[in-house]
C-alpha positions in Angstrom: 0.0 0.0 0.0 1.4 3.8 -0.7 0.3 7.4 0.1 0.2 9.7 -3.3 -0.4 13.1 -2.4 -0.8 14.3 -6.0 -3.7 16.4 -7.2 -7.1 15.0 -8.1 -9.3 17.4 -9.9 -11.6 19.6 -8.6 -15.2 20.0 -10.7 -16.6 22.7 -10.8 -20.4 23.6 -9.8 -22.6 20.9 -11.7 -26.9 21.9 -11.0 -28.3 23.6 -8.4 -31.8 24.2 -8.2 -33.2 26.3 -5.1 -37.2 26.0 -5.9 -39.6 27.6 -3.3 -42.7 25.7 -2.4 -44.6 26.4 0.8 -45.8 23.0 2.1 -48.0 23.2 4.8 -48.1 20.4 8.0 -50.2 19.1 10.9 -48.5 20.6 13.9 -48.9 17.4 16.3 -46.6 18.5 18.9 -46.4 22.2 20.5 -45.5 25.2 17.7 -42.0 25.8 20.2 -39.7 23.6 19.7 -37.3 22.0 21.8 -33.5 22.7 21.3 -30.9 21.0 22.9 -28.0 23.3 24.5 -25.1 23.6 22.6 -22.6 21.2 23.8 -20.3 18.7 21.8 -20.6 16.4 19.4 -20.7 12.8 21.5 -20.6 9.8 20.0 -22.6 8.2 23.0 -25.2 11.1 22.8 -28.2 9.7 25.5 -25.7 8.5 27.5 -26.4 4.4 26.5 -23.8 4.2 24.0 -20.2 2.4 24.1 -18.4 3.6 21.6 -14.9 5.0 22.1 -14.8 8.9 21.6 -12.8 8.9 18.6 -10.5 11.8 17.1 -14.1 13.3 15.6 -14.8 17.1 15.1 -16.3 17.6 17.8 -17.6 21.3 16.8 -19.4 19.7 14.0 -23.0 19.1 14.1 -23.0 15.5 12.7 -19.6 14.4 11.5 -20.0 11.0 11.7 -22.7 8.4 9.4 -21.6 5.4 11.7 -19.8 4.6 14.7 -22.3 6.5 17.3 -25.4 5.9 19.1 -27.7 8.2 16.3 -28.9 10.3 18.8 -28.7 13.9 17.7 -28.4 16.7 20.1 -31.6 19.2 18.2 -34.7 18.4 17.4 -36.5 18.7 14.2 -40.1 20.5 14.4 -43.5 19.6 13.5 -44.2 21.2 10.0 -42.1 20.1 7.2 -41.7 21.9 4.1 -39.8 21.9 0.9 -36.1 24.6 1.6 -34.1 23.8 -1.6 -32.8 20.8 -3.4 -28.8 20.2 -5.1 -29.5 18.1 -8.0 -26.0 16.1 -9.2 -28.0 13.6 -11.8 -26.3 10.8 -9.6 -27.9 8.8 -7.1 -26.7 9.9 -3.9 -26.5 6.7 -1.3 -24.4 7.9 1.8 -25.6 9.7 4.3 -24.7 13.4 4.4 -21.9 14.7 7.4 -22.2 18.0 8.8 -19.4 20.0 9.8 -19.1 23.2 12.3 -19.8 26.0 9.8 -23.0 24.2 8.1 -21.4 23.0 5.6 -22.5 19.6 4.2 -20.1 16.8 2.7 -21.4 13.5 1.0 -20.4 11.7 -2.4 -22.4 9.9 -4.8 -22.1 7.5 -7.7 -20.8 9.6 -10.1 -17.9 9.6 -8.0 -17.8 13.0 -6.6 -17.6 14.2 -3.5 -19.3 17.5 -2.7 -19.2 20.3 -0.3 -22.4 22.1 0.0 -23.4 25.2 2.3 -26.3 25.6 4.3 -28.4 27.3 1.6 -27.9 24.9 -0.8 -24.6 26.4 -2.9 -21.7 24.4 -4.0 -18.2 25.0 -2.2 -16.2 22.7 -3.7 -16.4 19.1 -5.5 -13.5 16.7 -6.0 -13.7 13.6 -8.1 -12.6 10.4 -7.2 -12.2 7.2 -9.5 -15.0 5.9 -8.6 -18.4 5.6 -7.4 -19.2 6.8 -3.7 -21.7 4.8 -1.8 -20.2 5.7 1.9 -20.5 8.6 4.1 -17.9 10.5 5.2 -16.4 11.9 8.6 -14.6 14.3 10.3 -11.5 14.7 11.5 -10.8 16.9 14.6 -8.5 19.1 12.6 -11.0 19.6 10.1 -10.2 16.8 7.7 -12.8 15.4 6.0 -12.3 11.8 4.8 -14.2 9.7 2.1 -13.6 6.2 0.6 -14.5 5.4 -3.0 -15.0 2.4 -4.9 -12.1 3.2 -6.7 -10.2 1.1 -4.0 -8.9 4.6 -2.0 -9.8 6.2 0.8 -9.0 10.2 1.0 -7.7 12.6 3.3 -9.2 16.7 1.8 -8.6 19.8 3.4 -11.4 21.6 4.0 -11.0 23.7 0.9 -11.7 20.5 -0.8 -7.7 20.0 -1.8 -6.2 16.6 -1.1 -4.2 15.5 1.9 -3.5 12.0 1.2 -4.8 9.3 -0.3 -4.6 5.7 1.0 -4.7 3.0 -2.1 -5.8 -0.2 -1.3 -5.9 -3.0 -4.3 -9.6 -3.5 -3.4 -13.4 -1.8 -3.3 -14.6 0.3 -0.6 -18.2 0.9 0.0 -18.2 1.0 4.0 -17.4 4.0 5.9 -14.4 5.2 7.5 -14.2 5.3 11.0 -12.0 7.1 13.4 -10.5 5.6 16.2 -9.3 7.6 19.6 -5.6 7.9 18.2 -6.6 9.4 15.2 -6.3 5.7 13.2 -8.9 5.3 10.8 -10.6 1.9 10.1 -11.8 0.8 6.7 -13.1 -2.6 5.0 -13.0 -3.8 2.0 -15.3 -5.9 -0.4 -12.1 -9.0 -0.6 -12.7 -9.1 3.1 -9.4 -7.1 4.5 -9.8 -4.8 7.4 -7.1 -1.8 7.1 -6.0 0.5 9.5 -4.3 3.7 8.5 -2.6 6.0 10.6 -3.3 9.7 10.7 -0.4 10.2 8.1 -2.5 7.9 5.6 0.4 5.1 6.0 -0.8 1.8 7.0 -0.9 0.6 10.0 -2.3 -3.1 10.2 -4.5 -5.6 7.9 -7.2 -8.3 9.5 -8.3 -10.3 6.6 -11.8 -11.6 6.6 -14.5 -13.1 4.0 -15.9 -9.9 2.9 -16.6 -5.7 4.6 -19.7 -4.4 3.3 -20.8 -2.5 6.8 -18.6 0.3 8.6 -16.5 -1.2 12.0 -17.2 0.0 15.8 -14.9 1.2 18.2 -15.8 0.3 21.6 -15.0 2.2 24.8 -12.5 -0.8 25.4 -10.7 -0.1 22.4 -11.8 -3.1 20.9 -12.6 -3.4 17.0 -16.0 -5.1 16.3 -16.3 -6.3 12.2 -18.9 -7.9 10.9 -17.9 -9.7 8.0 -20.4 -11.4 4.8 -20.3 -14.5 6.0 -22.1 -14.0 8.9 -18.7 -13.7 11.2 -18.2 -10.9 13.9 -15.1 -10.2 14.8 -13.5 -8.5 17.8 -10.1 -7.5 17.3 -7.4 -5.9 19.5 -6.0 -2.7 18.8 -2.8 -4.1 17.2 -5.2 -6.0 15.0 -5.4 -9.5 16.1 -8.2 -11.1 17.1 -9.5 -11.4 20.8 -12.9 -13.3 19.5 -15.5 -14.4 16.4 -18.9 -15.2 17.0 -20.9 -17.2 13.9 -24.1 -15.6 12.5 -25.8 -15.3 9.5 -24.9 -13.5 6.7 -24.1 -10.0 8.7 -26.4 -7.0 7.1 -25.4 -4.3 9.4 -22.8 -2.6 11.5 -22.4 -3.4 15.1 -24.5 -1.1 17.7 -22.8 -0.8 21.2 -24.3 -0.2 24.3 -22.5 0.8 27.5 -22.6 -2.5 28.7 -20.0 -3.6 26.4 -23.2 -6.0 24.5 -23.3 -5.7 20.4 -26.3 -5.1 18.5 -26.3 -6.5 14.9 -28.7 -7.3 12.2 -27.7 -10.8 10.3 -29.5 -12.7 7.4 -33.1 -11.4 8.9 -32.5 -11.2 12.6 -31.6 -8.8 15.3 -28.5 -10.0 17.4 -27.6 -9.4 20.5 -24.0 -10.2 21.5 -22.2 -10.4 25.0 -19.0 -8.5 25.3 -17.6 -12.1 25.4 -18.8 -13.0 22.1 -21.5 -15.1 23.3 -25.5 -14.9 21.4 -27.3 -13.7 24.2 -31.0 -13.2 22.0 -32.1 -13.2 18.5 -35.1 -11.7 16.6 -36.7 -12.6 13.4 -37.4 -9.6 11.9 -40.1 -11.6 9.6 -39.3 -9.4 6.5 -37.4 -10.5 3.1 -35.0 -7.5 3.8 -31.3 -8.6 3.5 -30.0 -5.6 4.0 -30.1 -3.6 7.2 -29.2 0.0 8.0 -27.2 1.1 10.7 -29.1 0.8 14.4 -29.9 3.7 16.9 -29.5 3.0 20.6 -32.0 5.7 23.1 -30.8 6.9 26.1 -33.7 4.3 27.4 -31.4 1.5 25.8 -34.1 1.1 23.8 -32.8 -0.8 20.1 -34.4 1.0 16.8 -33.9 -0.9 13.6 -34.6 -0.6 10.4 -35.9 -3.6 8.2 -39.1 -3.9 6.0 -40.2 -2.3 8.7 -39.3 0.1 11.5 -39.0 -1.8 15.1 -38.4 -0.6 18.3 -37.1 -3.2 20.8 -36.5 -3.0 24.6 -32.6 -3.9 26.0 -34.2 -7.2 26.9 -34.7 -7.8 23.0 -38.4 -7.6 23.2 -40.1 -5.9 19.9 -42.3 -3.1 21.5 -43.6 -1.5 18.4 -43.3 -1.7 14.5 -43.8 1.3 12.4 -45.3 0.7 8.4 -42.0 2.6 7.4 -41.3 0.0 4.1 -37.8 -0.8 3.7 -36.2 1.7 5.9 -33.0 3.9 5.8 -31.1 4.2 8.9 -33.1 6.3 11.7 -31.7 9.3 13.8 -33.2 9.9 17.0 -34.0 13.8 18.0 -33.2 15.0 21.3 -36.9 14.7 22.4 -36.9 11.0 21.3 -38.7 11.4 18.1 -37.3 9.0 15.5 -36.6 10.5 11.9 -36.8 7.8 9.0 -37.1 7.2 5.4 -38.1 4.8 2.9 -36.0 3.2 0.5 -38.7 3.2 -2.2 -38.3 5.0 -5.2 -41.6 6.8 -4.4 -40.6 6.8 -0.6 -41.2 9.5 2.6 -39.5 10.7 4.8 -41.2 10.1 8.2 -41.0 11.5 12.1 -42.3 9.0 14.0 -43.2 9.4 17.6 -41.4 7.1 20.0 -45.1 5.2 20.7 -44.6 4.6 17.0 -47.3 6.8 15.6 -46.3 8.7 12.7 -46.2 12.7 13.6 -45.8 13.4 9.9 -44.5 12.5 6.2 -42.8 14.6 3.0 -41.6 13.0 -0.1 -38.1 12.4 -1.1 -37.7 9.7 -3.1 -35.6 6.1 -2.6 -33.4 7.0 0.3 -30.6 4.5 1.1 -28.9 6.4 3.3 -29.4 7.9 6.1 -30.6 11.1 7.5 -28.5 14.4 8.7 -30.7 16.9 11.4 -29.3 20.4 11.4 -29.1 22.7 14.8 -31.7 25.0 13.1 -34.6 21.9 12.9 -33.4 21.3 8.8 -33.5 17.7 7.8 -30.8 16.9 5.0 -31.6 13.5 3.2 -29.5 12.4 -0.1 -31.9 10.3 -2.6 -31.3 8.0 -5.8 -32.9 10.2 -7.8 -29.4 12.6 -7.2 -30.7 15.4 -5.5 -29.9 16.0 -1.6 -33.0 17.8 -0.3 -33.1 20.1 2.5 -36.1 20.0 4.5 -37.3 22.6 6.8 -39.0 21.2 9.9 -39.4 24.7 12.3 -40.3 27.4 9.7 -40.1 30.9 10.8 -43.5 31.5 12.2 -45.2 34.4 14.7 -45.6 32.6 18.2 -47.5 35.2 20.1 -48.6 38.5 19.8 -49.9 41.0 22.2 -52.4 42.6 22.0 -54.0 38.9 20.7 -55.5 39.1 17.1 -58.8 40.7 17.1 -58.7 42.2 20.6 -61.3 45.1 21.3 -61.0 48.4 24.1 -57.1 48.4 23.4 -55.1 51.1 25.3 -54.8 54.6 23.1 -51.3 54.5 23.8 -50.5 50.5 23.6 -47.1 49.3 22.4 -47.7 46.2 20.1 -45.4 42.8 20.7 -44.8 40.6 18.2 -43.5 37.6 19.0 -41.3 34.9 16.9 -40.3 31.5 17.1 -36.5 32.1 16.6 -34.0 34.7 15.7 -34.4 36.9 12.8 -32.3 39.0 10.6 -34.0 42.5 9.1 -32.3 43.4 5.9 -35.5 42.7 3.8 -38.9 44.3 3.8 -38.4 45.6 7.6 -39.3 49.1 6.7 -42.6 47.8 4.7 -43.8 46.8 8.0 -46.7 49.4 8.9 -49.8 50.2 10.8 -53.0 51.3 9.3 -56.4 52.3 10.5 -60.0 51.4 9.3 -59.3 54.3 6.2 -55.8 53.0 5.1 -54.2 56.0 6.9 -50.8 55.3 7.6 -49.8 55.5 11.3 -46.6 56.8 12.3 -44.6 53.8 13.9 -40.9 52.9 15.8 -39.9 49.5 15.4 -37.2 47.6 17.4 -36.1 44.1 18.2 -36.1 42.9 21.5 -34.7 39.4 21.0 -37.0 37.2 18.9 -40.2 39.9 19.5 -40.6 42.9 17.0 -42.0 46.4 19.4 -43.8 48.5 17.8 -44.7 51.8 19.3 -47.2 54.2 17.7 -45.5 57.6 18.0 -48.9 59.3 18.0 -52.1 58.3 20.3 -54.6 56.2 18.2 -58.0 57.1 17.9 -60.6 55.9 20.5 -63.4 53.5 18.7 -61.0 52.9 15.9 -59.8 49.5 14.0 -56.2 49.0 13.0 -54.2 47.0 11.1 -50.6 45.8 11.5 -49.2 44.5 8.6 -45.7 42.5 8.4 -44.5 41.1 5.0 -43.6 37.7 5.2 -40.5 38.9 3.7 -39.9 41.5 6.2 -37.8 39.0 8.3 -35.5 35.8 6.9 -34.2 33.5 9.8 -30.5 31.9 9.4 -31.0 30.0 7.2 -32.5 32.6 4.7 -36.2 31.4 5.6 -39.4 33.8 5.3 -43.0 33.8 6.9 -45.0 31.3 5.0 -47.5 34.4 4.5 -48.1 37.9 5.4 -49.5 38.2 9.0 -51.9 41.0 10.0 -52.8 41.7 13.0 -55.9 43.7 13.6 -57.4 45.3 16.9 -59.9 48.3 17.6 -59.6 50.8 20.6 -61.2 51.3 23.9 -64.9 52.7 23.0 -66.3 54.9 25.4 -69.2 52.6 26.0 -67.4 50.6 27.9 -64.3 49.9 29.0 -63.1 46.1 29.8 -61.9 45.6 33.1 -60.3 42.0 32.9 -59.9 39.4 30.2 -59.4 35.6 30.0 -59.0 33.0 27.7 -59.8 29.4 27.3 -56.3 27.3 27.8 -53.6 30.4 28.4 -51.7 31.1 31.7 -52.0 34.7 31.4 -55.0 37.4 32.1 -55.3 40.7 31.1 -56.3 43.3 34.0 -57.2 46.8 32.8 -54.6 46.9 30.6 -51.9 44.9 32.0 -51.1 41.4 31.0 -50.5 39.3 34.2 -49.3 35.6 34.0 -51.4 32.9 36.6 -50.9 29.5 38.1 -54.1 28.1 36.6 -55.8 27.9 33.7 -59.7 28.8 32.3 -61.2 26.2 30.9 -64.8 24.9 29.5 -66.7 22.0 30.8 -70.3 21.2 30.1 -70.5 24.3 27.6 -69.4 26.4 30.2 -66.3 28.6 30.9 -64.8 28.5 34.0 -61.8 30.8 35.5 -59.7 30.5 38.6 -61.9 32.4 41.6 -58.1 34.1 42.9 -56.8 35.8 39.9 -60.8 37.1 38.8 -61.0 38.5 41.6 -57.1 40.0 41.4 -58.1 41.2 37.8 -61.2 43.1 39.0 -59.5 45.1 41.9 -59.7 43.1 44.8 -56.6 43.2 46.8 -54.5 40.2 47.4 -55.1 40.6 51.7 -59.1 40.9 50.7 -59.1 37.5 48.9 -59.5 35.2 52.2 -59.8 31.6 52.4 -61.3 29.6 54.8 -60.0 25.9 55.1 -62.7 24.6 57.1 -65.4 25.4 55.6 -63.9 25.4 52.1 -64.9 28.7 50.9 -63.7 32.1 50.1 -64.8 35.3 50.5 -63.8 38.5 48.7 -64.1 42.1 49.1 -64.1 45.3 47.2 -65.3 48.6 47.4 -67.7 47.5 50.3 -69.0 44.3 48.7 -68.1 41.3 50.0 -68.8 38.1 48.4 -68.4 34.5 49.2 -68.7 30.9 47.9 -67.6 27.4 48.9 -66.8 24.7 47.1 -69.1 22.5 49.4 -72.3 23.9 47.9 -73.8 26.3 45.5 -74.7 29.0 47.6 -73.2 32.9 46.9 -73.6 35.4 49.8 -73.4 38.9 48.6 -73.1 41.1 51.8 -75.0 38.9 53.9 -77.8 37.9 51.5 -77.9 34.3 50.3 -78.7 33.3 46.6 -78.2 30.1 44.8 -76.1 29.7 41.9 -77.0 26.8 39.3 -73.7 25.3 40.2 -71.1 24.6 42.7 -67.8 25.9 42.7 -64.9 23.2 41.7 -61.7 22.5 43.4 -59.1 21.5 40.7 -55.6 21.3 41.3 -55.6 23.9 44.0 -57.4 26.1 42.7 -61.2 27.0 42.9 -63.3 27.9 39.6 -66.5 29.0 38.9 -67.9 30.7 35.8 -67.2 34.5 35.8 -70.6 35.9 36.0 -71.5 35.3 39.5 -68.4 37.0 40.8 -68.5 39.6 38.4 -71.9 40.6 38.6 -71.5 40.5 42.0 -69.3 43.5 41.9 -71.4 45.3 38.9 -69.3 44.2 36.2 -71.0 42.7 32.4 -69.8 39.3 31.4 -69.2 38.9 27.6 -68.2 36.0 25.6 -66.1 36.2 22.3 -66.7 32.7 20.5 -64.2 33.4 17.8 -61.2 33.7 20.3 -62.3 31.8 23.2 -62.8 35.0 25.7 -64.1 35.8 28.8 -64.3 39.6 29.0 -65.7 41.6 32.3 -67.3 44.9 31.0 -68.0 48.1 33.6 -69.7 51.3 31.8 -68.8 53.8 31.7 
């Protein structure tokens, strides 16, 4: 074997096409998503992993395909929508690495390997000899390196010039892995196992019957092959063997868990393997797959593998679930648990499926053999036969709240508007299109900031009383990282405090915050309907129409509560449906509930009680208390 270091030539940009199509989902989970902190990449991400933490960038998002527990540190979001597709008229079968910057790096049969940037531009290419069915990795110094069917694997820089290149008098289809030392493990289709040292030198052969399926690295040190004819191998660093254990013919690469036990999928079973080489279970998969992806291990231990279908199994090897996901790609676990998988069909999906196994939603790709990259910013990256590497956008940008709430009536004369996203924006667009209009079209005079994620918006003259407005934002007006818009333009429109009456308190059906007068409070509780009928938190009614805090006074024994404002005192008990209003006893037509704490009752009889109207908006779920004026 030899190192050349001479110069393979770089291609230049081959198709890119960066269409924009809104496609809309069923948000099946919460509209905010949940990001993991920013912390290291970690090969035994969920903490059930044994792999050895190998000489990996560990600033990278996803620099490794193999050799790692699948768990990724984000989480994708609920509403998945076409971003852009890099079309290379070659069927792309890897799975695509990501590095620190963004930047994406996977080959594909044509025999290039690619370097493409976040919004969908090529960097660099470099062609190898051959086709590229593998995925790459990452080296902690930045190199990125990629094996080829031409029998070599390479060492590039990151500005896509070569290193080194290892040549090997064989084919290479599995992926390089990279040991603790820096040594990088590679099989071939003849059967040998190399190891090459940092320098691209070698360092040892293992000869075998046949490497179609990237090696392990345990946190031992040890080697773990799996070879074609259904042998698994554990070999010594030095590169003699410690132990074999016969299977079937092996379709996977080995899973380790932090018990030191393998995980492997041979002929059309799921193995599990002691540390000493010993078959401790097997499954029958019952599908005609031969051919397995790579496995993901949960921080619950739990075993996901993809066959003709998707199965989840316990440690203990039992199957808990299947998923109709038809010939699978490998899956990738999000940092809430969710499992992101694809098809290998030609007319396949890519699917999130919930970790009960219900599916949480679908988008076409095409036949995807790999498996699947998930971006910090929610963006799944899948490469597909039909040779185009789609990037899908899971978290769009998207308004989250805003206050005062669309449609809201009596607002303030001199209210400052909040509008609230789901992440951070950039305003170099349409920021100064953004504007506020009354019922006439007349353009009010506005400031806008940014406070974080929420655009202020203060009207720099008093708005009319018993007026409707319009605030209009472009869906242009922002772009997140990633260059994204608002699916739409979003208007938000809201009239002004009429001087027929003025609302003293507002609540709504399902939120933790009230309005009082004009102050938005947060509460401990929330108003809900039961029966037909709305019912709100006694304690923070009676806060939102002026009673004081040292004026609200419960009574344990008796279970009840009495309040009092402005010489009216009022009091009800959970223990009957009787309301006293300054001594005189009426019934109510229902009696007050106890629910978590916390004692409802539907507005009207406290508010009335005190002289206040109770309205209900249908439309928006509302619970307003009027006084006139």
């Amino acid at each position: 074997m030899k190192t050349k270091s001479t110069s393979l030539s770089i291609l230049g940009v081959l198709v890119l096409l960066l269409v924009g199509m809104a496609w809309g989902g069923t948000s099946l989970l919460t509209s905010e998503q949940a990001w993991a902190e920013e912390i290291a990449f970690d090969q035994n991400q969920g903490g059930y992993g044994g792999y050895q933490a190998g000489l990996y960038d560990s600033e990278a998002v996803q620099p490794a395909a193999d050799n790692w527990t699948r768990q990724s540190r984000y989480t994708a979001g609920t509403s998945p929508r076409f971003k852009w597709e890099f079309s290379i008229a070659s069927p792309i079968v890897g799975t695509a690495v990501i590095g620190a910057d963004g930047t994406l790096y996977f080959g594909a049969r044509n025999g290039i390997f690619y370097a493409v940037d976040r919004d969908g531009k090529e960097r660099w290419s470099f062609r190898t000899g051959y086709e590229i069915v593998s995925s790459a990795a990452i080296g902690a110094d930045g190199t990125i390196y990629t094996s080829s069917k031409d029998g070599s694997l390479y060492a590039l820089n990151p500005n896509g010039t070569l290193k080194w290149v290892f040549i090997a008098d064989n084919i290479f289809e599995s992926s390089p892995v990279i040991g603790a030392d820096g040594t990088l493990y590679i099989g071939g289709k003849d059967g040998r196992l190399y190891a090459v040292n940092p320098d691209g030198s070698e360092k040892w052969i293992f000869p075998t019957a046949g490497i179609d399926n990237a090696v392990a690295v345990g946190n031992d040190g040890f080697i773990y092959v799996s070879t074609r004819d259904g042998k698994l191998f554990c070999l010594k660093a030095d590169g003699t063997e410690k132990w074999k254990c016969n299977l079937e013919a092996i379709t996977s690469s080995p899973a380790l868990d932090k018990d030191g036990n393998i995980y492997i999928c041979s002929g059309k079973s799921l193995y599990l393997v002691s540390p000493q080489g010993k078959i401790r279970f097997a499954y029958n998969l019952n599908g005609s797959s031969e051919v397995n992806p790579p496995l993901a291990i949960a921080c619950d231990g739990s075993i996901y593998a993809g066959a003709d279908v998707l199965y989840r199994f316990a440690p203990s090897g039992t199957a808990n679930w299947t998923a109709a996901v038809f010939n699978c790609s490998a899956p990738l676990l999000g940092a809430d648990g969710t499992v992101y998988v694809a098809s290998s069909h030609s007319s396949g999906m890519l699917y999130a499926i919930a970790k009960d196994g219900s599916k949480i939603w679908d988008y076409p790709v095409g036949g995807i053999e790999g498996g699947v990259a998930l971006g910090e910013d929610g963006i799944i990256y899948v490469g597909s036969r039909d040779g185009k590497l789609y990037a899908i956008e899971t978290c769009p940008l998207e308004v989250k709240a805003c206050d005062p709430p669309h449609a809201s009536e009596n607002i303030a004369l001199d209210k400052t508007i909040r509008i609230t996203l789901n992440k951070g924006v950039l305003t170099d667009r349409g920021y100064d299109r953004i504007n506020l209009t009354d019922e006439l079209t007349n353009i009010i005079s506005i400031q806008k900031s940014m406070e974080g994620n929420t655009l202020v918006v203060d009207p720099t003259v008093k708005l009319e009383k018993n007026h409707n407005y319009s605030l209009k934002i472009p869906a242009d007006a922002f772009k997140d990282i990633t260059g994204g818009n608002l699916k739409e333009d979003f208007i938000l429109r809201f009239s002004t405090f009429s001087e027929k009456s003025q609302v003293k308190a507002e609540f709504t059906i399902g939120q933790k915050i009230y309005r009082s007068d004009e102050e938005i409070r947060a509460m401990n509780a929330i108003p809900f309907l039961q029966n037909g009928r709305s019912f709100v938190p006694v304690r923070y009614l009676a806060l939102a129409l002026g009673v004081p805090e040292n004026a609200i006074i419960w009574d344990d024994s008796t279970q009840s509560v009495k309040l009092l404002r402005n010489e009216v005192t009022v009091e009800v008990s959970t223990k009957n449906n009787r309301i006293i209003i300054n001594g005189k006893t009426a019934e109510m037509d229902i009696t007050p509930l106890n629910k978590e704490g916390h004692i409802y009752l539907p507005a009207r009889f406290i508010a009335e009680a005190f002289g206040f109207r109770v309205d209900w908006n249908q439309a928006r779920q509302t619970i307003q208390m009027v006084s006139a004026n």
